[in-house]
C-alpha positions in Angstrom: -19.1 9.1 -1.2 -19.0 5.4 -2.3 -15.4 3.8 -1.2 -16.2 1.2 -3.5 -12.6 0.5 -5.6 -14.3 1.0 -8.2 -16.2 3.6 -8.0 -13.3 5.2 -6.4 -11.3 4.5 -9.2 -13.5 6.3 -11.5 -14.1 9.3 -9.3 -10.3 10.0 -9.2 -10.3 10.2 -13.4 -13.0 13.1 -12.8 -10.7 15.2 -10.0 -11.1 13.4 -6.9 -8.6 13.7 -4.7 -7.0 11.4 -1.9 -7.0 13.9 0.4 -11.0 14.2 0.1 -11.4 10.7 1.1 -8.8 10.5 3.6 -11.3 13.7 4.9 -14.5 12.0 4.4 -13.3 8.8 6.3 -12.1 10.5 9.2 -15.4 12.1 9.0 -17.4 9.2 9.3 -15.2 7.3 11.7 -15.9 10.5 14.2 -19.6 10.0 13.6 -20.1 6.6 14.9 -18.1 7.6 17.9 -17.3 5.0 20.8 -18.0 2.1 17.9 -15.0 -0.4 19.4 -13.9 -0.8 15.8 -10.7 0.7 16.1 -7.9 -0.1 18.4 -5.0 2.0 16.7 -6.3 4.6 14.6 -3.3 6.8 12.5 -3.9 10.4 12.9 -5.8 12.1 10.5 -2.3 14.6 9.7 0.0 11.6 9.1 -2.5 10.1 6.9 -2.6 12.9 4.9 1.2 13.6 4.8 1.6 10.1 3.5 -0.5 9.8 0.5 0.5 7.7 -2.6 1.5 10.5 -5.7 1.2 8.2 -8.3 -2.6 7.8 -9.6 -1.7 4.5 -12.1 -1.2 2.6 -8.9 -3.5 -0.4 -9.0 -5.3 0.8 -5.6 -4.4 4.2 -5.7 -6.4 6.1 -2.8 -7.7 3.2 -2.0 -8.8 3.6 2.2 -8.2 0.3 4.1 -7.6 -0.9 7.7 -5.8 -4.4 9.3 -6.8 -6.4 11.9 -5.1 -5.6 14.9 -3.2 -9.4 14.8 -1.3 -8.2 11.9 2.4 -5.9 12.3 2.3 -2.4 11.3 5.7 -0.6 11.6 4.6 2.4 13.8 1.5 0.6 15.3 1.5 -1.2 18.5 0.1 -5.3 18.0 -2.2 -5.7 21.1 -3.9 -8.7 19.4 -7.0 -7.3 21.9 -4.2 -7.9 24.6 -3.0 -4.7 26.3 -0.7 -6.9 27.9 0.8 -8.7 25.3 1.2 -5.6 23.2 4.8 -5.0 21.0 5.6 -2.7 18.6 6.9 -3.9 15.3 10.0 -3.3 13.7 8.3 -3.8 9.6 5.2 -4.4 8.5 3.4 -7.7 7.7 4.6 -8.0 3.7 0.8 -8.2 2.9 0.7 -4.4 3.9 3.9 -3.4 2.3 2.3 -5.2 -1.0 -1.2 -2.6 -0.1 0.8 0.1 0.6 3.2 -0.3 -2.6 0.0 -0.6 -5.2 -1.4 3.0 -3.4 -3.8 1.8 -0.7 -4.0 4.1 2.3 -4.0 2.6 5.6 -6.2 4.2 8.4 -5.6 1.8 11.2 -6.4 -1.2 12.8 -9.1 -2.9 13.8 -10.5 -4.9 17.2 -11.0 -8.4 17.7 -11.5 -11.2 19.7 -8.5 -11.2 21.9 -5.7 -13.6 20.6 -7.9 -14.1 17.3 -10.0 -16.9 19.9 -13.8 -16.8 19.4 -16.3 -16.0 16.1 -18.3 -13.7 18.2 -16.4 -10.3 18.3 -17.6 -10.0 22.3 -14.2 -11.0 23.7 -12.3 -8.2 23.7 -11.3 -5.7 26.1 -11.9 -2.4 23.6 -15.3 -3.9 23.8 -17.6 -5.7 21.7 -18.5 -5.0 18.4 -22.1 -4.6 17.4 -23.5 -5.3 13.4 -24.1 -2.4 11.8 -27.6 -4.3 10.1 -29.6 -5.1 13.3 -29.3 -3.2 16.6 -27.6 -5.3 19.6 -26.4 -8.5 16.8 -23.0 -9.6 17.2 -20.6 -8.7 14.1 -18.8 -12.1 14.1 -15.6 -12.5 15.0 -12.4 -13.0 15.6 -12.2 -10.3 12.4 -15.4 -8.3 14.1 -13.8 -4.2 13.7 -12.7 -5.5 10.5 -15.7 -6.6 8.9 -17.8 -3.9 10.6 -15.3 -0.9 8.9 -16.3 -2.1 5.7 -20.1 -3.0 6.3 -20.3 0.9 8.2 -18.7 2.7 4.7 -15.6 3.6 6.9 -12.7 2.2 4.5 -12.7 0.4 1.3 -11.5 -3.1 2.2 -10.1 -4.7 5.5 -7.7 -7.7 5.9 -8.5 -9.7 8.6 -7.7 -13.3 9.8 -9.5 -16.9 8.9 -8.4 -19.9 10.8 -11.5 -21.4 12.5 -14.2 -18.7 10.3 -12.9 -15.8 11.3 -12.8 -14.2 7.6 -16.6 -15.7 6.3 -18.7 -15.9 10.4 -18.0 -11.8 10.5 -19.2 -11.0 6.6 -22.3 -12.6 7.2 -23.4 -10.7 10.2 -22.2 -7.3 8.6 -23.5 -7.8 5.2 -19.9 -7.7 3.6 -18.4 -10.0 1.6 -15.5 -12.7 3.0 -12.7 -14.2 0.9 -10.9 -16.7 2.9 -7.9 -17.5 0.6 -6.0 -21.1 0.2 -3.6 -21.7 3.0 -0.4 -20.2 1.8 -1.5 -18.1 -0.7 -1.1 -15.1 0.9 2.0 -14.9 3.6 1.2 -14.6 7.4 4.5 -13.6 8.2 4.0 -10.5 10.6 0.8 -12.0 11.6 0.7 -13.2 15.3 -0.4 -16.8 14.8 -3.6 -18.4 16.6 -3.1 -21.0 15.0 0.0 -20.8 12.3 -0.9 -24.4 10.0 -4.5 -23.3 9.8 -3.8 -19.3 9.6 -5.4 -17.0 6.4 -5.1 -13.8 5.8 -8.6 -13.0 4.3 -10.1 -9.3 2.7 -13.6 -8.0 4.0 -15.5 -6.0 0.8 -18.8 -5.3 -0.2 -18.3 -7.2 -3.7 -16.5 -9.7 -4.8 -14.8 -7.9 -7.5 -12.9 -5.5 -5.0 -11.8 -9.0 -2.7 -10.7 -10.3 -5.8 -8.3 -7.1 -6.8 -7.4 -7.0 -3.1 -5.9 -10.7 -3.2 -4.4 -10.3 -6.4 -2.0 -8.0 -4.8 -1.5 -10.1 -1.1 -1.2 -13.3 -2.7 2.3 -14.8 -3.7 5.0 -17.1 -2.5 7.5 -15.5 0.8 10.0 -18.0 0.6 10.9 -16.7 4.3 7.7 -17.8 5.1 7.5 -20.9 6.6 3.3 -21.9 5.5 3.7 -20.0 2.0 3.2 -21.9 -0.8 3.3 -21.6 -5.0 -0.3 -23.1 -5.6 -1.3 -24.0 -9.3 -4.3 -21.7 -9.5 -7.3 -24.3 -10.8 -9.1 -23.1 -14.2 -12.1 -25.2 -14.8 -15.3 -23.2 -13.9 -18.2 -24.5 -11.2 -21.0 -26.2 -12.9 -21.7 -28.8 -9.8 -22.2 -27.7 -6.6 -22.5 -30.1 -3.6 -25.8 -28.9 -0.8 -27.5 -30.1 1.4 -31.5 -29.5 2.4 -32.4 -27.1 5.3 -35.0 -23.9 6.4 -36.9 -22.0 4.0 -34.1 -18.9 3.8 -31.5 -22.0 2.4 -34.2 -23.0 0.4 -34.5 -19.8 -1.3 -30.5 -20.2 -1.7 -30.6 -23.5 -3.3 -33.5 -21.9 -5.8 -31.2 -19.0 -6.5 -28.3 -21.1 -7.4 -30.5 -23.3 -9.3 -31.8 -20.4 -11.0 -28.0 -19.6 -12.1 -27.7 -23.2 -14.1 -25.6 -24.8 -11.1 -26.4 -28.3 -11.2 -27.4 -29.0 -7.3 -26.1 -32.4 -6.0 -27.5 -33.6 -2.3 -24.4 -34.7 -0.4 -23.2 -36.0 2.9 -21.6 -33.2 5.0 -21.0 -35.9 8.0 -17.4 -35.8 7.5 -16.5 -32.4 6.7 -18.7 -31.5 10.4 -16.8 -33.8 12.0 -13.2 -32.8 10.8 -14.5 -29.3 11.8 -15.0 -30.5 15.2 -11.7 -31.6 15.7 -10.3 -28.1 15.7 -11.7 -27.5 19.3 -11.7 -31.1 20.8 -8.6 -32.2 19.3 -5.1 -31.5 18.7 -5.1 -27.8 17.3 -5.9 -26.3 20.4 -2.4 -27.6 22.0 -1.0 -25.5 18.7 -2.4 -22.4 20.2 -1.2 -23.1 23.7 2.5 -24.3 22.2 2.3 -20.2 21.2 -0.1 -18.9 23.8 0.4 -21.1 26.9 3.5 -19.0 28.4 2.3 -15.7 28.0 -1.2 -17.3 29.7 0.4 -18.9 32.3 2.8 -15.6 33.5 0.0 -12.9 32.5 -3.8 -14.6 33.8 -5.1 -10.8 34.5 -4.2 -9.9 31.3 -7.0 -12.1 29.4 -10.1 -12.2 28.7 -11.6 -15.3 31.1 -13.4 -17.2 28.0 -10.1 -16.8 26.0 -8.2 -17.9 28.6 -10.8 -20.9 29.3 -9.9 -22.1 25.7 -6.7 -21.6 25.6 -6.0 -23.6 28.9 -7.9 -26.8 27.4 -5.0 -26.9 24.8 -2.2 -27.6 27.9 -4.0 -31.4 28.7 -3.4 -32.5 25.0 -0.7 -35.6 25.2 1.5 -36.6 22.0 -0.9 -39.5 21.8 -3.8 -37.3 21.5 -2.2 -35.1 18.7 -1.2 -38.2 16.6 -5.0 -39.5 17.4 -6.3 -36.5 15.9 -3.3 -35.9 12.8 -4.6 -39.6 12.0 -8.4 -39.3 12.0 -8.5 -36.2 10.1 -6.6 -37.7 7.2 -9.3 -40.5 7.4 -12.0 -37.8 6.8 -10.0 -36.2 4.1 -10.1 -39.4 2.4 -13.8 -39.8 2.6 -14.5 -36.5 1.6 -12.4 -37.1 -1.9 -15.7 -39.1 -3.0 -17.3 -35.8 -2.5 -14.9 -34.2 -4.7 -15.2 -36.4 -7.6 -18.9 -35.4 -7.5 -18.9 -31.9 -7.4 -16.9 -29.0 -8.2 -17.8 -26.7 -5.2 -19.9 -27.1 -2.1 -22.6 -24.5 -0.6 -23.2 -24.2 3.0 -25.1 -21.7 5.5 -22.3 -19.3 6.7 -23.6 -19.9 10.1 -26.6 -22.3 11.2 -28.0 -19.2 13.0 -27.4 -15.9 14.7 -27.3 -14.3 18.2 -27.2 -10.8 19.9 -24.8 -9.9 22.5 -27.1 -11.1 25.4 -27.3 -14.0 23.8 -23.6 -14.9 23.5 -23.1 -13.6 27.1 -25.4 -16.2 28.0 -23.1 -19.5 26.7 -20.3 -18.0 24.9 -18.6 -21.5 24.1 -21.2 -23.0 23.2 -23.0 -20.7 20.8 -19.4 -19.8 19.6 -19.8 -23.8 18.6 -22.6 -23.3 17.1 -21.0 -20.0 14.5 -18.2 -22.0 13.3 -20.5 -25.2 12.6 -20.2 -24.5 8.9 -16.8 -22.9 8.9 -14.1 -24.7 11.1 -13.5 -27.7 8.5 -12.0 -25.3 5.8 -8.4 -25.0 6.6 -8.1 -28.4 8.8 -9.7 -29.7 4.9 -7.3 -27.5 2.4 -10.0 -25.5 1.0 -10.7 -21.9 -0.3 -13.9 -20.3 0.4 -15.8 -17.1 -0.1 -19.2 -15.9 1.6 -21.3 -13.6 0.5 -24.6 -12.0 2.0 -27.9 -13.6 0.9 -30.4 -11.4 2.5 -32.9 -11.8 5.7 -34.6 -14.5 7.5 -38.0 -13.5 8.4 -37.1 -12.9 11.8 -35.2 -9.8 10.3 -31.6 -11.8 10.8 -29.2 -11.5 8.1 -28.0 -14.5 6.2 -25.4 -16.4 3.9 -23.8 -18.5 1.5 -20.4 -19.4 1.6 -19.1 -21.5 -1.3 -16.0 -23.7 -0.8 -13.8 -26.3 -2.9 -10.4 -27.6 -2.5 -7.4 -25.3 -2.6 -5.8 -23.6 -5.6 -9.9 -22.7 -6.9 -9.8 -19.3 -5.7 -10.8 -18.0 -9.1 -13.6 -20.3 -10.1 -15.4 -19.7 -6.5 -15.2 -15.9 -7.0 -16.5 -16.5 -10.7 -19.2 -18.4 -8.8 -19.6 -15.9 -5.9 -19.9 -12.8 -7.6 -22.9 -14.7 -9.9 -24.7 -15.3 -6.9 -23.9 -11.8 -5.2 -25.0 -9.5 -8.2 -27.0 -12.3 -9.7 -25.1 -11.8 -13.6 -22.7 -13.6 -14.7 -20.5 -11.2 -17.5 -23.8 -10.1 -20.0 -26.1 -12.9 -18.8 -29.2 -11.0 -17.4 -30.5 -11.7 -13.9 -33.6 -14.6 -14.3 -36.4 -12.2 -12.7 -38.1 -14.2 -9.8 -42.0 -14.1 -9.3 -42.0 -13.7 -6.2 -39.6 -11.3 -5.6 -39.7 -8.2 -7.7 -37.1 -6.5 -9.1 -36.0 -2.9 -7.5 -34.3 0.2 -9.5 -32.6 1.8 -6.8 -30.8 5.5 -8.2 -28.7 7.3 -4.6 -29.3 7.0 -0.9 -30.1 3.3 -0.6 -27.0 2.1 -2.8 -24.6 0.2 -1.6 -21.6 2.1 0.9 -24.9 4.7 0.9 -25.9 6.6 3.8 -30.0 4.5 3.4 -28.5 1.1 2.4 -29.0 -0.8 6.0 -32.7 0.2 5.4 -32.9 -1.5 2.3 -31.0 -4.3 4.0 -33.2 -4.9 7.4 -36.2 -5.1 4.5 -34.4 -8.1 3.3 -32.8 -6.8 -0.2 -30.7 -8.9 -2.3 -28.5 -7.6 -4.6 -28.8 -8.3 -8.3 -26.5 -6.3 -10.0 -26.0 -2.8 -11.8 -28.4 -2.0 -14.8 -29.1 1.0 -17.2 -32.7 2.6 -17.8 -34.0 3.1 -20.8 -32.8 6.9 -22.7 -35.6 8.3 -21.1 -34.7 10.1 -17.7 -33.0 13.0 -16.1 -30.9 13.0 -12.8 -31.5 16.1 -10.4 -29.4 16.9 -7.4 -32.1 17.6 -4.2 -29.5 17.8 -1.7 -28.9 14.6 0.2 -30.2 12.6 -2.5 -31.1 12.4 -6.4 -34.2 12.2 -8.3 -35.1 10.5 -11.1 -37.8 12.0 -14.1 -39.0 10.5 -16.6 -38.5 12.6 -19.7 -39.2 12.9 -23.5 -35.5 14.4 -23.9 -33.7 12.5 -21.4 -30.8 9.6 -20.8 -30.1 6.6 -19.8 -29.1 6.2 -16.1 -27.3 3.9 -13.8 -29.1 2.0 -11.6 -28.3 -0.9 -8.6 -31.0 -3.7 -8.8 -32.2 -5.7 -5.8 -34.7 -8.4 -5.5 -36.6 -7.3 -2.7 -40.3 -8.8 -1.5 -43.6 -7.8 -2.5 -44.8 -6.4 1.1 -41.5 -5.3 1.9 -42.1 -2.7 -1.2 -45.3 -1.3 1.1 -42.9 -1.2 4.2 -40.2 0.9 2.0 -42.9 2.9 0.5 -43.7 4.5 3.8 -39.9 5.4 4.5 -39.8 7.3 1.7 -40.7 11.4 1.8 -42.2 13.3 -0.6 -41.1 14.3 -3.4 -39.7 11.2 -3.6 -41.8 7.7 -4.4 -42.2 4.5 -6.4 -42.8 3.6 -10.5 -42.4 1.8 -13.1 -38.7 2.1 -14.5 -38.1 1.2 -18.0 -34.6 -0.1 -18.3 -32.2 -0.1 -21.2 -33.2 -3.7 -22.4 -36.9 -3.0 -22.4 -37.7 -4.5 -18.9 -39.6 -2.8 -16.7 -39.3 -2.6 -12.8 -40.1 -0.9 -9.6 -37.9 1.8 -9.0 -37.5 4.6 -7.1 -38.7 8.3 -9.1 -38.9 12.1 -8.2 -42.2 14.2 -8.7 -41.5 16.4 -12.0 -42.6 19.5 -9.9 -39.2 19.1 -7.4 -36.9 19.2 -10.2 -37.7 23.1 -11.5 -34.9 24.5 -9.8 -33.0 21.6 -9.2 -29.4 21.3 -10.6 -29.8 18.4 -13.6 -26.7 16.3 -12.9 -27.7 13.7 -15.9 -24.7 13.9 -17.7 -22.8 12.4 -14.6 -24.5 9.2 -15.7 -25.2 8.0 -12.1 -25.4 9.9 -8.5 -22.1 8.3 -6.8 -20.1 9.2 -10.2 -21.4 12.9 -9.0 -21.2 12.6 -5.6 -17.4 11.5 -6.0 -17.3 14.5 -8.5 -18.5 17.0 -6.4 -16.4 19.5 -4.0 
């Protein structure tokens, strides 16, 4: 079952029900067992008993789970703090606004304790592991956040971006990240690490379904304190700010490139350093202004690296907060010349990864190293939004995360999605030499049981196609397959770009009756895709008229 909104959304106009899903996602969530994703799960009955009746909802049926920093009225906060732990009176108003449009909350979700750390390996429920590569952090502080969306176990998650903590997770799960403008979304109900720098931010696997998710969180709480009515910028992104690094950027830059971005080279120097003042200067005191007397009357209760970084905030003097107000607006100022160059910029989500052992090793320090690209954001006024783009060689995932001042939410989606699926509206993807193009039909989809194959092999996604009126789809049981007919259809297909000897390596995963062909698609292209022996389909229920296999899969009882 694909929890994609969309494909969701489609399902339910063909007799899906709620309560299927609801099923289904319990379903998995039992499978993964001990995963530390969850701290509060809602039980499966009181899920059920409280589904939305009315299907026009905008996210009707919609699964979706909250960071465990974030009130839910009948849900204990723990913030990863057993100690700290309270039990709300009313929800956060971003998950009234979820609820009220349908969506269907399962629970919440771990993190690093006190929302302190990008690794998701400082929490007492345990550290959460990427789904893409065994023993590979997930990112945090949003880690069971990101990680219920990468796994297929909800449709969306809202986590919490103050240092990274919304884009460092999507690029170690494979998931999308949209860190909103400050103030766009409320973060009343949301315990604050730091509240001036605070987002709210939605984990997807597009960009289309982070898009519909903000457009229902986002909007002025004049009880809010940090909300703000933002005039939402128009003017697309044609000029977007880089700069040079290792061959997996390079292939970024060539993508984008590839899209008609104009690329300008530019100096990063003072965004890094305005990043850097979020650990070394003032901001940390903000925590501990919050933090410090629970810290100081509870030291058992947290975890000792948290508490490490939290205690440097208690030796910041007034002097050394007005230091820092004062040099960051001297960087904002010389980024401005930046800004009259360019509409966006692209950076590396993170400079590189690390497994668990490895952040056990220096947790500060690599914990430096995540948020590189990311702490500057908020401390800067800018929106962002990562997205994956594939695998080093060393089988890591990677990313892009595009950013430009606040109020251009839109524009960087526009500009995100283009990369992510690799079309803009009816522009066609530009077909790369060295990277062929890959019809893929049912298992290895996206939210699909075989996708984190086709992931580790280094796929990138470039959008959903139609083959030429020329096949039939057959039902074999755990996954489709595609013939080539003289009386057949045309059928949906997802397209990823996906390396030459990489095609070998997936070639051997793939049993018999099942292989690899040529795939004509609707526009007369032709690419390698994945196709069923004629000799398996006698027999076989012919599910062609569903048009694709997760429209039958949804359909199916």
């Amino acid at each position: 079952m694909d929890l994609q909104i969309a494909a969701l959304k489609a399902a339910y106009k063909t007799g899906l029900h709620p309560r299927e899903v609801v099923a289904e996602v319990y379903r998995r969530i039992k499978a993964r067992g001990d995963d530390s994703v969850w701290i509060s799960l809602r039980p499966e009955e009181e899920t059920l008993a409280d589904l939305p009746d009315d299907p026009d909802l905008p996210l009707y049926g919609i699964p979706f789970s909250v960071k465990d920093n974030i009130d839910v009225a009948g849900l204990p906060t723990t913030v990863a703090c057993p100690g700290f732990a309270y039990s709300p009176g009313r929800s956060a108003p971003l998950v009234d606004r979820l609820v009220g449009a349908g969506a269907i909350l399962i629970g919440k979700n771990n993190l690093d304790q006190f929302a302190t750390g990008l690794s998701g390996s400082r929490s007492p429920y345990g550290s959460v592991e990427s789904p893409l590569v065994a023993g590979l952090i997930s990112g945090g502080s949003s880690s069971g956040s990101a990680v219920a969306v990468s796994a297929g176990l909800v449709s969306f998650s809202i986590g919490t971006d103050t240092a990274g903590s919304g884009r460092v997770p999507a690029v170690m799960t494979g998931t999308v990240g949209l860190k909103p403008s400050k103030g766009l979304v409320s973060t009343l109900g949301v315990v604050p690490a730091c509240a001036s720098l605070d987002c709210p931010s939605v984990f997807s696997l597009n960009v289309g379904d982070a898009r519909t998710v903000l457009e229902i969180i986002q909007g002025y709480e004049p009880d809010d304190p940090w909300s703000r009515e933002l005039t939402p910028a128009t003017k697309p992104i044609r000029r977007i700010g880089v700069i040079p690094g290792e061959a997996h950027w390079a292939e970024v830059l060539t993508r984008l490139g590839d899209l008609g971005y104009e690329l300008v080279e530019i100096d990063l120097e003072p965004f890094l350093e305005a990043g850097r003042l979020l650990y070394e200067g003032p901001w940390v005191a903000e925590r501990w202004s919050v933090l410090g007397p629970f810290v100081e009357s509870h030291p058992e209760s947290l975890h000792p690296v948290t508490a490490a970084v939290l205690k440097s905030g208690s030796d910041v003097t007034g002097a050394d907060t007005f230091r820092g107000l004062h040099r960051l607006r001297e960087l904002t100022a010389r980024t401005r010349r930046t800004w009259a160059e360019v509409d966006a910029i692209a950076v590396p989500t993170v400079p590189r990864t690390f497994t668990l052992a490895e952040m056990a090793e220096d947790p500060i320090a690599r914990n430096s190293v995540l948020g590189t690209y990311t702490t500057f954001a908020n401390l800067l006024d800018l929106a962002g939004i990562a997205v994956p783009a594939g695998f080093t060689s060393a089988g890591r995932p990677h990313g892009v995360t595009l950013l430009a001042p606040a109020g251009a939410d839109g524009p960087l989606a526009d500009a995100a999605e283009r990369f992510h699926t690799g079309r803009a509206g009816a522009t066609p993807y530009r077909i790369r030499k060295d990277e062929p193009l890959l019809a893929v039909v049912g298992a290895h989809r996206t939210g699909h049981a075989l996708h984190p194959e086709l992931l580790a092999l280094g796929a990138c996604p470039a959008g959903i196609a139609h083959t030429a009126a020329a096949y039939r789809l057959y039902d074999l049981g755990d996954r489709p397959g595609l013939v080539r007919t003289a009386d057949g259809a045309s059928i949906e297909v997802e397209l990823h770009h996906l390396k030459t000897e990489k095609l070998g390596e997936l070639l051997t995963k793939i049993p018999a009756p099942l292989g690899l062909g040529s795939v004509e698609l609707d526009d007369g292209t032709v690419v390698i895709g994945f196709l069923c022996e004629s000799h398996a389909a006698e027999g076989a229920r012919d599910i062609t008229g569903y048009g694709s296999w997760p429209a039958y899969v949804n359909a199916r009882p």
